[in-house]
C-alpha positions in Angstrom: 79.5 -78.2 13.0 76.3 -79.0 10.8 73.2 -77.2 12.2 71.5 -78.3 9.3 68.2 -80.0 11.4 67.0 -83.6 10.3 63.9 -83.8 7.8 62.1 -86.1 10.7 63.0 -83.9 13.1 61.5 -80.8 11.8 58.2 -83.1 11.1 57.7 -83.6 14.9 58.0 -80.2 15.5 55.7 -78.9 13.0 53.0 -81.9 14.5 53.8 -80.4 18.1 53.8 -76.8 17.0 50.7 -76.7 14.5 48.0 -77.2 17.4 49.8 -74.5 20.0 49.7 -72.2 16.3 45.7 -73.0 15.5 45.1 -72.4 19.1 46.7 -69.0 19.0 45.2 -68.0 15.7 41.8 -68.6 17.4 42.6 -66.4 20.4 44.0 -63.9 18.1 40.1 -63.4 16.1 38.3 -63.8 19.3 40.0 -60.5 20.4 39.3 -58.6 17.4 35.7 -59.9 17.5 35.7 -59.0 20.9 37.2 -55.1 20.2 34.0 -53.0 20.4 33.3 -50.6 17.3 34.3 -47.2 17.4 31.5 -44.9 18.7 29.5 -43.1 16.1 29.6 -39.2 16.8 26.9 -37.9 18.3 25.1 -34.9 16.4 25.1 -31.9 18.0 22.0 -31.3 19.1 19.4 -28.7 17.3 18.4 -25.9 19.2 14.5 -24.9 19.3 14.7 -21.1 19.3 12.5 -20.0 21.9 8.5 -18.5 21.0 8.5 -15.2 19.8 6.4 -13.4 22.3 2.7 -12.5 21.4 1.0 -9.3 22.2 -2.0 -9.3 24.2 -5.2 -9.2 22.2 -6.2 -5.6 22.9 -10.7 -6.8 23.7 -12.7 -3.7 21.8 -14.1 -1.7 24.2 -18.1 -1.0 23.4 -18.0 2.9 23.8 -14.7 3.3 21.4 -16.8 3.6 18.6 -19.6 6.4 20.0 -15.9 8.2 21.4 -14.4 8.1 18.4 -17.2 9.5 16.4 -17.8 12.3 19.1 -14.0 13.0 18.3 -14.4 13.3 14.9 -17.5 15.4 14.9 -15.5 17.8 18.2 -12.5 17.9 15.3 -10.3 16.6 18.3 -7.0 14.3 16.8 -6.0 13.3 20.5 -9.1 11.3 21.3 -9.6 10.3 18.0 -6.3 8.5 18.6 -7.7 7.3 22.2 -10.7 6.0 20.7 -8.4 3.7 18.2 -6.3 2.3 20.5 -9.3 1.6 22.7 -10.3 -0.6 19.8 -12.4 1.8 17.4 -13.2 0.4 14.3 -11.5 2.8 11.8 -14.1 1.5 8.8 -17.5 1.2 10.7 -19.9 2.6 8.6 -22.3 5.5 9.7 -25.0 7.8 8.8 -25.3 7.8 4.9 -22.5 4.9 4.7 -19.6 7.4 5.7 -16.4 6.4 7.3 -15.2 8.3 10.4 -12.2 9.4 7.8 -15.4 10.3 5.1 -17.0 12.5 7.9 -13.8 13.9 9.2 -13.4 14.9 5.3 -16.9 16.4 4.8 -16.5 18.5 7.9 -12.9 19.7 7.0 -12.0 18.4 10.4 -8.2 18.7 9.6 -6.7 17.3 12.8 -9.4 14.8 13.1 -8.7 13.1 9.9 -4.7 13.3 10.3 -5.0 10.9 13.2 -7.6 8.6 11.0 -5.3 8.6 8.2 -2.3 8.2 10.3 -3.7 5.5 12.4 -4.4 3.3 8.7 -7.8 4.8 8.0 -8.3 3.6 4.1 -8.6 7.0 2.2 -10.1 5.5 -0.5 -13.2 3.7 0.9 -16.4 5.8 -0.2 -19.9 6.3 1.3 -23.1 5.9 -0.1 -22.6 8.5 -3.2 -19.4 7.5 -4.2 -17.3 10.0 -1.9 -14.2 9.4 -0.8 -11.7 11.3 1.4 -9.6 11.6 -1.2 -12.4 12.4 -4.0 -13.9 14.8 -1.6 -11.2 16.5 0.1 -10.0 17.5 -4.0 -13.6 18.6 -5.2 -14.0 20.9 -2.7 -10.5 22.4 -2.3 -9.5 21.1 1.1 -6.0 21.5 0.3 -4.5 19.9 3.7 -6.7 16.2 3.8 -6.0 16.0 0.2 -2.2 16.2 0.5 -3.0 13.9 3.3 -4.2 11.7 1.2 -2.2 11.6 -1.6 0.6 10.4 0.6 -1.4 7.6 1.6 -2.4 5.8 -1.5 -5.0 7.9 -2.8 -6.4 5.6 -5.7 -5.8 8.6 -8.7 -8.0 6.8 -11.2 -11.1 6.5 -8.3 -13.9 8.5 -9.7 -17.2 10.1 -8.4 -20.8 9.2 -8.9 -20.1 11.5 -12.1 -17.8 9.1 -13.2 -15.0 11.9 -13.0 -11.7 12.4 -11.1 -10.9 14.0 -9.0 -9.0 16.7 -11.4 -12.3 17.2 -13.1 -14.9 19.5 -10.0 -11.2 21.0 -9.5 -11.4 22.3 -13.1 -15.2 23.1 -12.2 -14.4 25.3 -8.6 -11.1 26.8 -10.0 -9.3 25.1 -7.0 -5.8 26.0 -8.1 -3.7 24.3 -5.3 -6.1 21.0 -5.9 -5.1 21.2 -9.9 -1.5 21.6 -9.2 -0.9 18.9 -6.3 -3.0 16.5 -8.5 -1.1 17.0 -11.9 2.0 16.6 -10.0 1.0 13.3 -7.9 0.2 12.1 -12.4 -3.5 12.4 -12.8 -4.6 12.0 -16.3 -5.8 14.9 -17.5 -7.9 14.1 -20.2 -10.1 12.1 -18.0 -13.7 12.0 -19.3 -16.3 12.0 -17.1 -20.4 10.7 -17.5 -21.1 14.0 -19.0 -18.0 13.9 -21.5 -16.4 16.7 -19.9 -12.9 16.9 -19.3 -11.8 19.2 -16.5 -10.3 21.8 -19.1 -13.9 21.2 -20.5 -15.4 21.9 -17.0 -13.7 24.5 -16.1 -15.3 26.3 -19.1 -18.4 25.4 -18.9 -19.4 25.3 -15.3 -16.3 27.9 -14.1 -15.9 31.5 -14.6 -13.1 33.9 -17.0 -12.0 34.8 -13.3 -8.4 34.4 -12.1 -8.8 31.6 -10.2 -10.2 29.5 -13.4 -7.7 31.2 -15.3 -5.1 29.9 -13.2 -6.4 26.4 -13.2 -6.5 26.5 -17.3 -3.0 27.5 -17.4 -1.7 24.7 -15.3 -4.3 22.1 -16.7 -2.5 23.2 -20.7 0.7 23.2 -19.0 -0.4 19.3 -18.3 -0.8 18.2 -20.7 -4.9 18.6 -21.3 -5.2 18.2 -24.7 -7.2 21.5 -25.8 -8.9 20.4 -28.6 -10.7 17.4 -26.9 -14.4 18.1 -28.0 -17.1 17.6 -25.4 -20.3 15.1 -25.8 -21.9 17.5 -28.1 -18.8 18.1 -30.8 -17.5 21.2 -29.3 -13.9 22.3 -28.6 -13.2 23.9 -25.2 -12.0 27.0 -27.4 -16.0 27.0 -29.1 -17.3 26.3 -25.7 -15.5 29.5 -24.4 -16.2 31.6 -26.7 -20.0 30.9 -26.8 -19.8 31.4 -23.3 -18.3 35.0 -23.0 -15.2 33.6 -21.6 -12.5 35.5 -23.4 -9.8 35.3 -21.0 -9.9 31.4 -21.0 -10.0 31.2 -25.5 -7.3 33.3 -25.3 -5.5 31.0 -22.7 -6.6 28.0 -25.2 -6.0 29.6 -28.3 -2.6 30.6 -27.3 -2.1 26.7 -26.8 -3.7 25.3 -30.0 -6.9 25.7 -29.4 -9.4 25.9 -32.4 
């Protein structure tokens, strides 16, 4: 049988068909228009870490200050340390310009100026004629403050109202500990001073032939002090000793190319 379907036929159905397929086609973009976009993610959120807690503003209290010098002055490292936490001013300046750690120094008050120094007390800060803790404590020998020091950013180049280091009134006392601990912490030791005196210099002409400036000689050669650095005048420590009388120090100097 022939299905084939008559050219006129399939014209009336495409008229009937092409308004039902428009129709359709319209419902069809309406639904996707309709479809609602997918939802963006949301970002996580950022989280504000919480305030690091504050410590309570310690308020001075008026008598720390009068305690804490009282401490110093009674050599006493436990109150010393009450007075600082009570809000004592580690720098105030006193009598003469001194620091509590400058008049814990000047006193020798050993346990006094631990606690300073250990609380933060600045070992370099000088008083009214240029002394410092640490300048101090090694021109007069105070072997304990000026280790004390030195581990606490003693300034090696500071110098006195002499314009010397430390190294040099060493030289000038015969403090042997003091010349040893500051050669090792690297004090120059050719350091000249106002007078142009090194500390070998000083030692000669202010010290004595005696053991103690013998010893210091020894250790200031053995560090390098050049021995044939002249003085302000021209002289050589060797010409200075030996005017002097000091035979025990030319032969020291001599013996380590001296002339």
């Amino acid at each position: 049988m022939d299905t084939t379907i008559p050219a006129g036929t399939r014209r009336s159905i495409r008229r009937i068909l092409a308004p039902v397929m428009i129709v359709a086609g319209l419902a069809l973009l309406a639904g996707c228009a309709a479809e609602p976009a997918p939802a963006k993610p949301t970002p996580a959120a950022t989280k504000t870490p919480a305030p690091t807690p504050q410590p309570e503003p310690v308020t001075p209290d008026p008598q720390a200050n009068a305690d804490l010098a009282a401490a110093v002055a009674a050599n006493d490292g436990a109150a010393v340390t009450s007075a600082i936490e009570r809000g004592a001013d580690l720098e105030l300046r006193g009598e003469g310009g001194r620091t509590p750690l400058v008049a814990a120094t000047k006193a020798n008050a050993i346990a006094a100026a631990t606690a300073l120094i250990e609380a933060g007390a600045d070992v370099n800060a000088k008083d009214d004629i240029q002394d410092s803790a640490y300048l101090y404590a090694g021109a007069e020998g105070f072997d304990e403050i000026l280790k004390l020091t030195l581990a606490n950013g003693a300034d090696l180049t500071s110098t006195n109202r002499f314009g010397g280091t430390a190294l040099i009134p060493a030289g000038e006392h015969g403090h042997v500990e003091v010349t040893r601990m500051l050669l090792a912490a690297g004090i120059d030791p050719d350091h000249i001073n106002d007078l142009g005196w090194t500390a070998l210099q000083e030692a000669v002409l202010l010290g004595t032939d005696g053991p103690d400036h013998q010893e210091t000689v020894r250790l200031l050669l053995a560090g390098g002090a050049d021995p044939n650095l002249r003085d302000g005048q021209g002289n050589t420590p060797l010409a200075n000793a030996q005017a002097r009388g000091m035979w025990a120090l030319a032969d020291l100097i001599q013996a380590a190319g001296g002339v």
